[in-house]
ZAPA-730682 format. One record per residue: residue number from 1; residue in three letters; y, x, z of N, C-alpha, C, O, CB in turn. Coordinates in pm, whole numbers, plus 32768, in hexadecimal, padded with zeros to 4 digits. Glycine has a CB too. Layout:
N
PT    k    r   nc2   nc1   nc3  cac2  cac1  cac3   cc2   cc1   cc3   oc2   oc1   oc3  cbc2  cbc1  cbc3
PT  NUM  Ala     Y     X     Z     Y     X     Z     Y     X     Z     Y     X     Z     Y     X     Z
...
END
This chain:
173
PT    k    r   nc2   nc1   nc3  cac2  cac1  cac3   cc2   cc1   cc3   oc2   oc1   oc3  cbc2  cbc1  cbc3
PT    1  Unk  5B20  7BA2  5041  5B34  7B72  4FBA  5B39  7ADA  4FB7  5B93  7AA4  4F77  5AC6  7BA6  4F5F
PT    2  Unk  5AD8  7A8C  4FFC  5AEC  7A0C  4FFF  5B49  7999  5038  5B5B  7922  501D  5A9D  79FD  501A
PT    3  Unk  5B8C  7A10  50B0  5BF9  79E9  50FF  5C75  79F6  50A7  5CC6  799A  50A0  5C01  7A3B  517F
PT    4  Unk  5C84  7A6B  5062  5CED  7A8B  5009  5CEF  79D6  4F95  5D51  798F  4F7C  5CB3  7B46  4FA6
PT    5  Unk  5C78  79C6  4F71  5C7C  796F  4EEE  5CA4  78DF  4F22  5CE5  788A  4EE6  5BDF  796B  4E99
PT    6  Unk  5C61  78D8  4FBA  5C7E  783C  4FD1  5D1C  785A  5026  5D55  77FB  505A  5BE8  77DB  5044
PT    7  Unk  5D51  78D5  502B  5DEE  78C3  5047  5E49  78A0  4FCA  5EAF  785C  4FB9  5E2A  794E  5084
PT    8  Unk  5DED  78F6  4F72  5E63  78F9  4EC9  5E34  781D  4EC4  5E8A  77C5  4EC5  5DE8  79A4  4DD5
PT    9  Unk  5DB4  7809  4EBE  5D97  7786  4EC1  5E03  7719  4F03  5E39  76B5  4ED4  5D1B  7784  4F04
PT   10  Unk  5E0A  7756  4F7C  5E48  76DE  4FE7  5EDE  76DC  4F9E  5F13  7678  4F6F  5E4D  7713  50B3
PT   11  Unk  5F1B  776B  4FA1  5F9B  776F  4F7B  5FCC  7725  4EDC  603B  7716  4EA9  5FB7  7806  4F84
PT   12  Unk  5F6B  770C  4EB9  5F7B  7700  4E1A  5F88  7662  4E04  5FC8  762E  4DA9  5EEC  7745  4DBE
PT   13  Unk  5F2A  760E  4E86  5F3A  7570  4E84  5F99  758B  4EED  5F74  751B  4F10  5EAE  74FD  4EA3
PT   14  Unk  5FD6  75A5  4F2A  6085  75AD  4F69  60D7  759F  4F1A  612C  7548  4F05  60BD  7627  4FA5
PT   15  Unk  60AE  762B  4ED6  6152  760A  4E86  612B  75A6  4DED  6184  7585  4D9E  61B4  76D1  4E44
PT   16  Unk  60CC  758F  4DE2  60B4  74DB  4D99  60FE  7482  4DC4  6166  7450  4D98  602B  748B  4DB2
PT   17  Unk  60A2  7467  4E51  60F8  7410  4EA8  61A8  741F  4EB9  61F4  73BE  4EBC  60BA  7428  4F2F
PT   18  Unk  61CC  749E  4EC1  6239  74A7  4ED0  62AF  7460  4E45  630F  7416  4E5A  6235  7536  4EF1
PT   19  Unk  6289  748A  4DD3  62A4  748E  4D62  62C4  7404  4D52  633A  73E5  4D47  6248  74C9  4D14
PT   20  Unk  6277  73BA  4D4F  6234  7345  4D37  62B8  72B3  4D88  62F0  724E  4D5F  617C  735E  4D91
PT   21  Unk  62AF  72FE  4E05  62F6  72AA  4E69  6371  72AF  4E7A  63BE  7250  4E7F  62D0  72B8  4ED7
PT   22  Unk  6392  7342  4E89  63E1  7362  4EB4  649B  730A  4E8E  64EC  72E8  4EE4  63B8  73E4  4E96
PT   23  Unk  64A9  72FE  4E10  650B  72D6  4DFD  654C  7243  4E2E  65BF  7222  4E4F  6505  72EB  4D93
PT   24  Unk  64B5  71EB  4E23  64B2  7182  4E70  64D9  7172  4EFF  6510  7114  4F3A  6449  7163  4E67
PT   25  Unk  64B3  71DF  4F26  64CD  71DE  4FCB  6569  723F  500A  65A3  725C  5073  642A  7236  5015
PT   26  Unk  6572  7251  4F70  65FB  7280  4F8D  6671  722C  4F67  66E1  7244  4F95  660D  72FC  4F4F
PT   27  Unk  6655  71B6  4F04  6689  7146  4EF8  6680  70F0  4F4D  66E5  70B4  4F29  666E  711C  4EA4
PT   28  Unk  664A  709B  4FC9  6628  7064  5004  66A6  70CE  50A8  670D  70B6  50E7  6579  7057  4FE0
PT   29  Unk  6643  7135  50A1  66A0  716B  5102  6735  715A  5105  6773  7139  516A  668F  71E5  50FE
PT   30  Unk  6775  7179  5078  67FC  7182  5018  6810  70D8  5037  6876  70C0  5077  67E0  71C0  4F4B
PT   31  Unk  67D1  707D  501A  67FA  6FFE  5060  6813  6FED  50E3  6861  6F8F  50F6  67AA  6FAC  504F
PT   32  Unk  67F0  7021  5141  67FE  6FFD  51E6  685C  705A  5214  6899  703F  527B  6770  700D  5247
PT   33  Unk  6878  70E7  51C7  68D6  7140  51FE  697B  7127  51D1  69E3  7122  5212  68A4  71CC  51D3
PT   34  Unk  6955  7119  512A  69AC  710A  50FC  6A2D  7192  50D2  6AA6  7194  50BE  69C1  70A9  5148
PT   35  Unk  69B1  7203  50D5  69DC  72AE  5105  6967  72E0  50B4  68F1  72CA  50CE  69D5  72E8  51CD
PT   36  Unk  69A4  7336  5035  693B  7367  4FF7  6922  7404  501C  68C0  7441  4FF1  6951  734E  4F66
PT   37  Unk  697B  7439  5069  68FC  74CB  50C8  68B1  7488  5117  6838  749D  5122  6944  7553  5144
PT   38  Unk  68F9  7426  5160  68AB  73F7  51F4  6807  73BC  51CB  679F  73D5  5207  6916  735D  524E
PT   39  Unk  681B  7359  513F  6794  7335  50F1  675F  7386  5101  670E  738D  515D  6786  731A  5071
PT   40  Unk  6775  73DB  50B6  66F6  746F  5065  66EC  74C8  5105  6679  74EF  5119  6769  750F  4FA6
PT   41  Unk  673B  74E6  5161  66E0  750A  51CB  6655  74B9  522E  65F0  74DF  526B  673E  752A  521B
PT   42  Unk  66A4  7422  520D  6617  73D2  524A  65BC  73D2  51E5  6547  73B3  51FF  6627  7332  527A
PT   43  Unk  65D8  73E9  518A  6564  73D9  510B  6514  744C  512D  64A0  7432  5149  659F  73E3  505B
PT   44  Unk  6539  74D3  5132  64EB  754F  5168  64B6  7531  51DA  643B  752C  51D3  6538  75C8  517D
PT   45  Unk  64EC  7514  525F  64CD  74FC  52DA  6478  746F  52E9  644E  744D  5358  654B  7501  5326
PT   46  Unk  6462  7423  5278  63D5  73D1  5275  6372  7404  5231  62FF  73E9  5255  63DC  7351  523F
PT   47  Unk  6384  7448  51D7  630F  74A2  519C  62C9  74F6  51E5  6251  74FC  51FD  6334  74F1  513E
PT   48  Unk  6323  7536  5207  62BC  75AF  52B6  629D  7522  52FC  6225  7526  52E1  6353  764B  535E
PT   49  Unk  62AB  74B1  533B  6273  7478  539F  621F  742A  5318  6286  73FA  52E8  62DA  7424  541F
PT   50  Unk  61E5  7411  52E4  6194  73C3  5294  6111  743A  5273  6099  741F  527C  61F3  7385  5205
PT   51  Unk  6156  74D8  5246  60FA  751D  522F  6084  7536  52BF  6009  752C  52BD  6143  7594  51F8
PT   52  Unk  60E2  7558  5335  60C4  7558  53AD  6034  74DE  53DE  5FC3  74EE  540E  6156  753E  53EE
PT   53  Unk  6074  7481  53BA  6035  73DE  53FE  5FEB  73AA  5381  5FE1  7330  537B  60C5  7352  5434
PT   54  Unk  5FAB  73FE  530C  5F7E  73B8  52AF  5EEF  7375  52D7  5EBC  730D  52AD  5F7C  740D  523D
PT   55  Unk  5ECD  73BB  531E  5E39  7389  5379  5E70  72E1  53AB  5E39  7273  53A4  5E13  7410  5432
PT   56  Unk  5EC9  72FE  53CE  5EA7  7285  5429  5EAF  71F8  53AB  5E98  7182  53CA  5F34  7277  54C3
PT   57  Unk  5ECD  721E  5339  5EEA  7187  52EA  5E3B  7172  52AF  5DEA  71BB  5276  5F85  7198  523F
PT   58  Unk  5E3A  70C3  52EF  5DC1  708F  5307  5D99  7043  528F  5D38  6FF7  5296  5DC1  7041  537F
PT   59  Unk  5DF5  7056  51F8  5DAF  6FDE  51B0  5DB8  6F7D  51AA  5D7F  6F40  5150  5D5D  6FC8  51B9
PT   60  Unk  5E35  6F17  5241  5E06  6E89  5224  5E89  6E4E  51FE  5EA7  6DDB  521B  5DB9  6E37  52A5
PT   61  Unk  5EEB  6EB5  51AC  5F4F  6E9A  513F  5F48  6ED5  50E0  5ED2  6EF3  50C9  5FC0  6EA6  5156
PT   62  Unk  5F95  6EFD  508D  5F86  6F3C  5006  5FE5  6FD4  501C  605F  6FC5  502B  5FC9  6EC6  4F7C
PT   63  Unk  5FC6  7020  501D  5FFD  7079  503C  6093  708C  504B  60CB  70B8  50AF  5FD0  70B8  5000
PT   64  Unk  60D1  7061  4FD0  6171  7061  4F9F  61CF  6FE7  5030  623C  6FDE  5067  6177  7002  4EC3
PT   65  Unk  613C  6F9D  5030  617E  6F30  50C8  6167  6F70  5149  6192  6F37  51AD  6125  6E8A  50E4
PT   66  Unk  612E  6FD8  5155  610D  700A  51D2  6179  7091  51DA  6187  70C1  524B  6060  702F  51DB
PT   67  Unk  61C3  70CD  516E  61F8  7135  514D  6299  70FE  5163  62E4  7145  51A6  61C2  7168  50BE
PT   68  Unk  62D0  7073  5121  6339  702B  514E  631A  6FEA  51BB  635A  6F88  5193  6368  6FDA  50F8
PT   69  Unk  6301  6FD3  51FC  6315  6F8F  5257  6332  6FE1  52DD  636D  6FAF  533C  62B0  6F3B  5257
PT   70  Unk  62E6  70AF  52DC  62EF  70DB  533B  637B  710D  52DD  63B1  7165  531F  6273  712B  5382
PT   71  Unk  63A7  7100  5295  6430  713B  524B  6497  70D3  5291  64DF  70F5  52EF  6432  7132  5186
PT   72  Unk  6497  706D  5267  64D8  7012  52C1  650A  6FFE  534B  6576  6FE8  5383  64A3  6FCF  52BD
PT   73  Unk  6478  7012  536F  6485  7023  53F8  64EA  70C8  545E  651E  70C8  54CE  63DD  701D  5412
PT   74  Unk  64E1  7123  5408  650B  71AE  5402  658F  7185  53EC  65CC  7163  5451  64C9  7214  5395
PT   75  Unk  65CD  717F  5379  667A  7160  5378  66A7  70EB  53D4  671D  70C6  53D2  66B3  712F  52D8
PT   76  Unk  664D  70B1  5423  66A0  705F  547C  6673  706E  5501  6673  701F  555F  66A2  6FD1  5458
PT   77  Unk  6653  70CF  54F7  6634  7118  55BC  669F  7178  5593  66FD  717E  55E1  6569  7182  5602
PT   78  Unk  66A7  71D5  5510  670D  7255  5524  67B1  7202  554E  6802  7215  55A9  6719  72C5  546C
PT   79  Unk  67AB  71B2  54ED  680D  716A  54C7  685B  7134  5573  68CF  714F  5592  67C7  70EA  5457
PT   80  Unk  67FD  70E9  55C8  6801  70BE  563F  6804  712D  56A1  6850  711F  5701  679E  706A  5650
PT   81  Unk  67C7  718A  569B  67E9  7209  56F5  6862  723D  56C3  6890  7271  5728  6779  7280  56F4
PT   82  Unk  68B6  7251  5668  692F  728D  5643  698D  7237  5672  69FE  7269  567B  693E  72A9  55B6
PT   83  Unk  697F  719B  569F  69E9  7142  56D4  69CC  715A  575C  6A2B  7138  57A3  69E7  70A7  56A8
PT   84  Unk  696E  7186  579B  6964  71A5  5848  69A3  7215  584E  69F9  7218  58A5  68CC  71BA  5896
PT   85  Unk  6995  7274  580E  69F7  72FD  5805  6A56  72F7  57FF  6A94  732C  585B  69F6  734E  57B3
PT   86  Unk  6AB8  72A7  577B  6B0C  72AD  5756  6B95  72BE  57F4  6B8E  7288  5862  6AFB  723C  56EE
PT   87  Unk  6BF2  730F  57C2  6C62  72F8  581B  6CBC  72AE  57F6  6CD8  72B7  577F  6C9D  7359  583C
PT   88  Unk  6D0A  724A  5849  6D36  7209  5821  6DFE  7232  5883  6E0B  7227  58FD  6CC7  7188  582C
PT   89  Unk  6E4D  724F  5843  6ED0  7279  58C8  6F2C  71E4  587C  6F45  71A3  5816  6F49  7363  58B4
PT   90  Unk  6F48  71FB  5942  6FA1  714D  592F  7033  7193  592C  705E  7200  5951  6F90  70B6  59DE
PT   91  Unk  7075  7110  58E6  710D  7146  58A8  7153  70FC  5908  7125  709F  5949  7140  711D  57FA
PT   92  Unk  71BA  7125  590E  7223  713C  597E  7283  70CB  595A  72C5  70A5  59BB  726E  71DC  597D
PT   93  Unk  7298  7097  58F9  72CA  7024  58E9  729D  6FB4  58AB  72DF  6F65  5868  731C  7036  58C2
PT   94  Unk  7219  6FB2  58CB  71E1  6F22  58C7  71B9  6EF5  594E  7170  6F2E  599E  7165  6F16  5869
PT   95  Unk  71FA  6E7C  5959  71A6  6E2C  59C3  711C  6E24  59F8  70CF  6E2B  5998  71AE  6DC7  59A5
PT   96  Unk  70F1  6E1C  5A42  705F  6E05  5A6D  7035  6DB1  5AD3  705C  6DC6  5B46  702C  6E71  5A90
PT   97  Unk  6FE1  6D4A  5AB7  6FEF  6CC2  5AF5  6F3A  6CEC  5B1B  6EDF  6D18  5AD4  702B  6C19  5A77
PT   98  Unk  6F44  6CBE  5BC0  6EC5  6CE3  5BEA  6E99  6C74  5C31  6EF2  6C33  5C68  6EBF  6D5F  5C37
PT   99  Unk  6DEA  6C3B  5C45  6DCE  6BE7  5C4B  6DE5  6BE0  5D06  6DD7  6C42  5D4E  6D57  6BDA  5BF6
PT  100  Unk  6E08  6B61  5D31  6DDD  6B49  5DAE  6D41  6BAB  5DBF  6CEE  6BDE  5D73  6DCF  6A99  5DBD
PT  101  Unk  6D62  6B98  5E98  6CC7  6B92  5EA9  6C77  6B2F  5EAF  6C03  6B3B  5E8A  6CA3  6BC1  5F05
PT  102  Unk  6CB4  6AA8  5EE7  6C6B  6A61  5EBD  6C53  6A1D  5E59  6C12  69B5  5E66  6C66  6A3A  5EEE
PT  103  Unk  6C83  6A47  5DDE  6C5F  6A0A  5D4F  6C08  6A8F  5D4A  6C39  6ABA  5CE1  6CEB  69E7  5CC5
PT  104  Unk  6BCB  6ACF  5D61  6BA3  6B68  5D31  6AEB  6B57  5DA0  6A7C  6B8A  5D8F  6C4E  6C14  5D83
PT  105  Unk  6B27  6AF0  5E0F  6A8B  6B0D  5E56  6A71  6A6F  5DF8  69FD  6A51  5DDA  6A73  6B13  5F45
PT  106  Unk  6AB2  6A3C  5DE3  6A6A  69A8  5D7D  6A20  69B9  5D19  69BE  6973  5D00  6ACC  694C  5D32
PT  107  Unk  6A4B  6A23  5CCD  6A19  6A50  5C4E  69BF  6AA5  5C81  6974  6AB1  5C20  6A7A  6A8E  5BE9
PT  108  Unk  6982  6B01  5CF6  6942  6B3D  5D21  68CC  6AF7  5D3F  685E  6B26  5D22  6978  6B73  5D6D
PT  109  Unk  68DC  6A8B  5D77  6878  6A2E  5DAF  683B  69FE  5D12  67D0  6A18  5CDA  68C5  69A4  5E1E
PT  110  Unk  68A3  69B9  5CEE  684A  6989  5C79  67E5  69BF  5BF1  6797  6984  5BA6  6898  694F  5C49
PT  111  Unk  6812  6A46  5BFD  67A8  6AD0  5BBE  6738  6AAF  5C0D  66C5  6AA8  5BE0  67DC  6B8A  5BDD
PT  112  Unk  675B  6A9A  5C8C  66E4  6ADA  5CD0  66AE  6A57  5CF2  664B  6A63  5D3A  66FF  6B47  5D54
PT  113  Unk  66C8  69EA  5CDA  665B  6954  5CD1  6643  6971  5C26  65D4  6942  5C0E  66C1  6883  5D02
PT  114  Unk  666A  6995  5BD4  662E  69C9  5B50  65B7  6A03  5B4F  654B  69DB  5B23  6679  6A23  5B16
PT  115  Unk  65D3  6A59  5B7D  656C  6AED  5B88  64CB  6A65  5BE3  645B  6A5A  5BB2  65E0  6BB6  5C39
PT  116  Unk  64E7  6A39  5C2F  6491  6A06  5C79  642B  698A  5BF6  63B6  6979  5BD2  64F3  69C0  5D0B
PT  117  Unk  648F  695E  5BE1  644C  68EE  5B79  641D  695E  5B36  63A3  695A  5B43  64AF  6874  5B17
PT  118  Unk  6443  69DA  5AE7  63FE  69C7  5A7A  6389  6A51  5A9C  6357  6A98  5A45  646A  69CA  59E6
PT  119  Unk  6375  6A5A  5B13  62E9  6A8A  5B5C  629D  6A15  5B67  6222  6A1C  5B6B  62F8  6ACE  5BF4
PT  120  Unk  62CC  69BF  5B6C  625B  692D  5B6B  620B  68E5  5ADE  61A4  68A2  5ADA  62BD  68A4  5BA2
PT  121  Unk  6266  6910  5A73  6245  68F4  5A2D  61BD  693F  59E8  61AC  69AA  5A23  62A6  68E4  5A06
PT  122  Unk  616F  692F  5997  6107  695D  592A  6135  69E6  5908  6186  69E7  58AC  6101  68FD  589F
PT  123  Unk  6113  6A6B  5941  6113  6AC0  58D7  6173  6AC1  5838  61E9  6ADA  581D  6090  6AB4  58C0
PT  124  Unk  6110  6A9F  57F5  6134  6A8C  576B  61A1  6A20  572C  61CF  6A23  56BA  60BD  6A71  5734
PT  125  Unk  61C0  69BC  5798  625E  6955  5794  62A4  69D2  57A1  62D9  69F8  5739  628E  68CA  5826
PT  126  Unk  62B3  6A27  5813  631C  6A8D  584E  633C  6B03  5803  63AC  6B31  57EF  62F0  6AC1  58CD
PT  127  Unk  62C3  6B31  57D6  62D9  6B70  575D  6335  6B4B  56EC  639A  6B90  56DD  6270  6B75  572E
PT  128  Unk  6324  6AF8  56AA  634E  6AB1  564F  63EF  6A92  565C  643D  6A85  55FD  62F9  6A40  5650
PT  129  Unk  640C  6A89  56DB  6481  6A65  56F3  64E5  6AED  56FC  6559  6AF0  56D4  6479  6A10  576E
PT  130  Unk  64A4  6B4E  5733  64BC  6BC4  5733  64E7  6BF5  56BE  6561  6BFD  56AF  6461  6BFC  575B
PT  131  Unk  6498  6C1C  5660  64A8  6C43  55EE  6511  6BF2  5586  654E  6C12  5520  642A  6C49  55C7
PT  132  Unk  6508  6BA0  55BD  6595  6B45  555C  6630  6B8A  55BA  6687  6BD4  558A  6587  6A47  557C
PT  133  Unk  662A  6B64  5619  66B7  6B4B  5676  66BF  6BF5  56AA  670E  6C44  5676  669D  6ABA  571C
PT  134  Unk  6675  6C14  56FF  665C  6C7C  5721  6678  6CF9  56A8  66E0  6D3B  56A0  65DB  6C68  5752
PT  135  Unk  6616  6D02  565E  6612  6D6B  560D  6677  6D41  5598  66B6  6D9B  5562  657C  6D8B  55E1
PT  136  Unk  6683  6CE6  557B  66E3  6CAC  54F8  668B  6CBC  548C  66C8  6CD0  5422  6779  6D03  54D3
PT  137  Unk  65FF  6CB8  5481  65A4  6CBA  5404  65D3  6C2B  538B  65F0  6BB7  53AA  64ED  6CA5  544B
PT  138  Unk  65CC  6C63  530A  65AD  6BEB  52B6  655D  6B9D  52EF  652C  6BD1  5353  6578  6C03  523E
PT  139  Unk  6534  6B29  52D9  64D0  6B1E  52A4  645F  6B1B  527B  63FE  6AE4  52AE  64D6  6B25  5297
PT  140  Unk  6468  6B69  51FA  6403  6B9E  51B2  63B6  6BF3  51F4  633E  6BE5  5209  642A  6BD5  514B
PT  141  Unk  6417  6C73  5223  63E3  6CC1  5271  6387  6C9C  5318  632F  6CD5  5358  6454  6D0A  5278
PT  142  Unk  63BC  6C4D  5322  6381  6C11  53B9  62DD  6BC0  5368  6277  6BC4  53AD  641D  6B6E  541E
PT  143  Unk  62D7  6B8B  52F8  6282  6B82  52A6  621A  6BD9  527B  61A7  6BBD  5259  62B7  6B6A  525D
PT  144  Unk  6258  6C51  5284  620D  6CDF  523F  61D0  6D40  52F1  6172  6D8E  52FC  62BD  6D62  51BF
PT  145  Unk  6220  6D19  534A  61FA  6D39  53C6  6180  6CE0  5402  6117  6D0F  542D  6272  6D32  5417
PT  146  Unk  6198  6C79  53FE  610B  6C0F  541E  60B1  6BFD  53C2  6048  6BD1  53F0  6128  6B81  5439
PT  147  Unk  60B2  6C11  5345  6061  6BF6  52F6  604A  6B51  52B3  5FDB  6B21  529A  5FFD  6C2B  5338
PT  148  Unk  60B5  6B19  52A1  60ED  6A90  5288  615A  6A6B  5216  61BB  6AAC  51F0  6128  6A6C  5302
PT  149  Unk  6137  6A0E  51F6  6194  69FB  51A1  6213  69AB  51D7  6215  6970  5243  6158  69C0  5137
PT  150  Unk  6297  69B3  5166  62FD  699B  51C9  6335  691B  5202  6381  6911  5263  635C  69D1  519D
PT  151  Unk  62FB  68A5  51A8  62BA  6807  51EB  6295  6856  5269  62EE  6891  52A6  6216  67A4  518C
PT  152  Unk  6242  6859  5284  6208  6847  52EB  6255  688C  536B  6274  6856  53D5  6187  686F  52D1
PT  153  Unk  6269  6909  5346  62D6  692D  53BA  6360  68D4  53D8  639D  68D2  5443  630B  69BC  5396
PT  154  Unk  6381  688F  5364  640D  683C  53A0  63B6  67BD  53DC  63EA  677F  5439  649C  6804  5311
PT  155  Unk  6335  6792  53AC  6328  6732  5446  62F4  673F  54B2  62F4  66E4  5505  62F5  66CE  5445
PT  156  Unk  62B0  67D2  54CD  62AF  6808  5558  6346  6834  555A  636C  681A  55CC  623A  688A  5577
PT  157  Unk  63A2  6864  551C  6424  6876  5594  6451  67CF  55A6  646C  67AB  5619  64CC  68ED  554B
PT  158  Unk  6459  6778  5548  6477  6719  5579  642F  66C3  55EF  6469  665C  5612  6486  66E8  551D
PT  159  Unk  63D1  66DF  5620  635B  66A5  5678  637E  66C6  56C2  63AF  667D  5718  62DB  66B6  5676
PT  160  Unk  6376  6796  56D2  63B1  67F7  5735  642F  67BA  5755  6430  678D  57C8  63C3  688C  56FF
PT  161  Unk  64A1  67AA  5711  651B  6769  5769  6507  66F4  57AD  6526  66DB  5821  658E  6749  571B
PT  162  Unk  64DC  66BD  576D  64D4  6619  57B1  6493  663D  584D  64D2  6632  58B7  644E  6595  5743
PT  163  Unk  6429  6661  5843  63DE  666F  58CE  645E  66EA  5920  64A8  66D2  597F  6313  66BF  58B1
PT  164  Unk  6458  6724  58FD  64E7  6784  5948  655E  6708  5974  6562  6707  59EF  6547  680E  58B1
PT  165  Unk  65A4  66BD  594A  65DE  668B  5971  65AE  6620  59B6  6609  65EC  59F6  661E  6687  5930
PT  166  Unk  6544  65E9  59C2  652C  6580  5A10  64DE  65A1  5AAA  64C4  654B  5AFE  64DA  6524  59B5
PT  167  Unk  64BC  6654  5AB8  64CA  66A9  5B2F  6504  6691  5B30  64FE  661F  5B5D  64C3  670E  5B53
PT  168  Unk  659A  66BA  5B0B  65FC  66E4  5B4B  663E  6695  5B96  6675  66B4  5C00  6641  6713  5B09
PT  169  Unk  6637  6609  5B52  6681  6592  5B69  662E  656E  5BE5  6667  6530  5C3F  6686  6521  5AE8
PT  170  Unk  6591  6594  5BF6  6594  6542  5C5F  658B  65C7  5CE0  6575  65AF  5D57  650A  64C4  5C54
PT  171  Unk  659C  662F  5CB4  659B  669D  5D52  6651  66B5  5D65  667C  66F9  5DC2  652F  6777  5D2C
PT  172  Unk  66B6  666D  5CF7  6740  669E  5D35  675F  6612  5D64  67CC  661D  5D9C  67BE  66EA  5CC6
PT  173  Unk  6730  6575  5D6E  6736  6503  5D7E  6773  64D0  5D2B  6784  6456  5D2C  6754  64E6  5DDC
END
């Protein structure tokens, strides 16, 4: 009987929660997809992973920021896994201009004196840099990920670049 009441219980602040949010996060989704089935299936398919992972939200945002931000984060992993999938067939009468090898090991090398600097750098510079360039975050959002306001993240990325380029400058000569 008590199991029954705290299920009707649990289910009842779900679909609160659900109610409540939901359209928001289907607007937001509807912004990054730009596909209103494709929305409303991530909108379902964050609700099971939110209902799933509700344990794990700790309190040290406001719920609706901890609810967008893994929403956010969700339409742009699906979003990014559907461009690794995607097939792409080459047409038969377009040209195709392919890079040297050695313009191809230049650009190889220089990823990889990248990659080196920015293992040298601070953690939280690399981060930062990440989430801008890397992930293509606002902003704001890179704001709502660190817990910062968005001053402050444009002068750690601006700090973060500066020191990135003045590695770089001095490990490529």
């Amino acid at each position: 009987m008590i199991r029954q009441h705290l299920n009707a219980t649990f289910s009842g602040c779900f679909e609160n929660l659900y109610n409540r949010y939901a359209g928001k996060v289907y607007q937001q989704c509807f912004a990054i997809t730009k596909d209103s089935a494709q929305a409303q299936d991530f909108t379902h398919d964050i609700f099971i992973r939110i209902f799933a992972h509700l344990d794990q939200f700790q309190g040290r945002s406001s719920f609706s920021t901890w609810l967008y931000s893994i929403s956010y984060n969700y339409c742009l992993d699906q979003l990014k896994r559907a461009k690794r999938l995607a097939i792409t067939y080459l047409s038969e009468d377009i040209e195709y201009h392919c890079t040297s090898t050695e313009e191809a090991e230049k650009v190889d090398y220089t990823l990889y004196q990248l990659a080196q600097v920015m293992k040298s750098i601070p953690p939280q510079e690399a981060a930062v840099l990440r989430l801008k360039y890397q992930d293509g975050l606002p902003l704001s959002q890179i704001g709502l990920q660190l817990n910062l306001k968005e001053s402050a993240v444009k002068m750690r990325l601006k700090r973060s670049r500066i020191k990135v380029k003045q590695l770089c400058q001095t490990v490529m000569g």
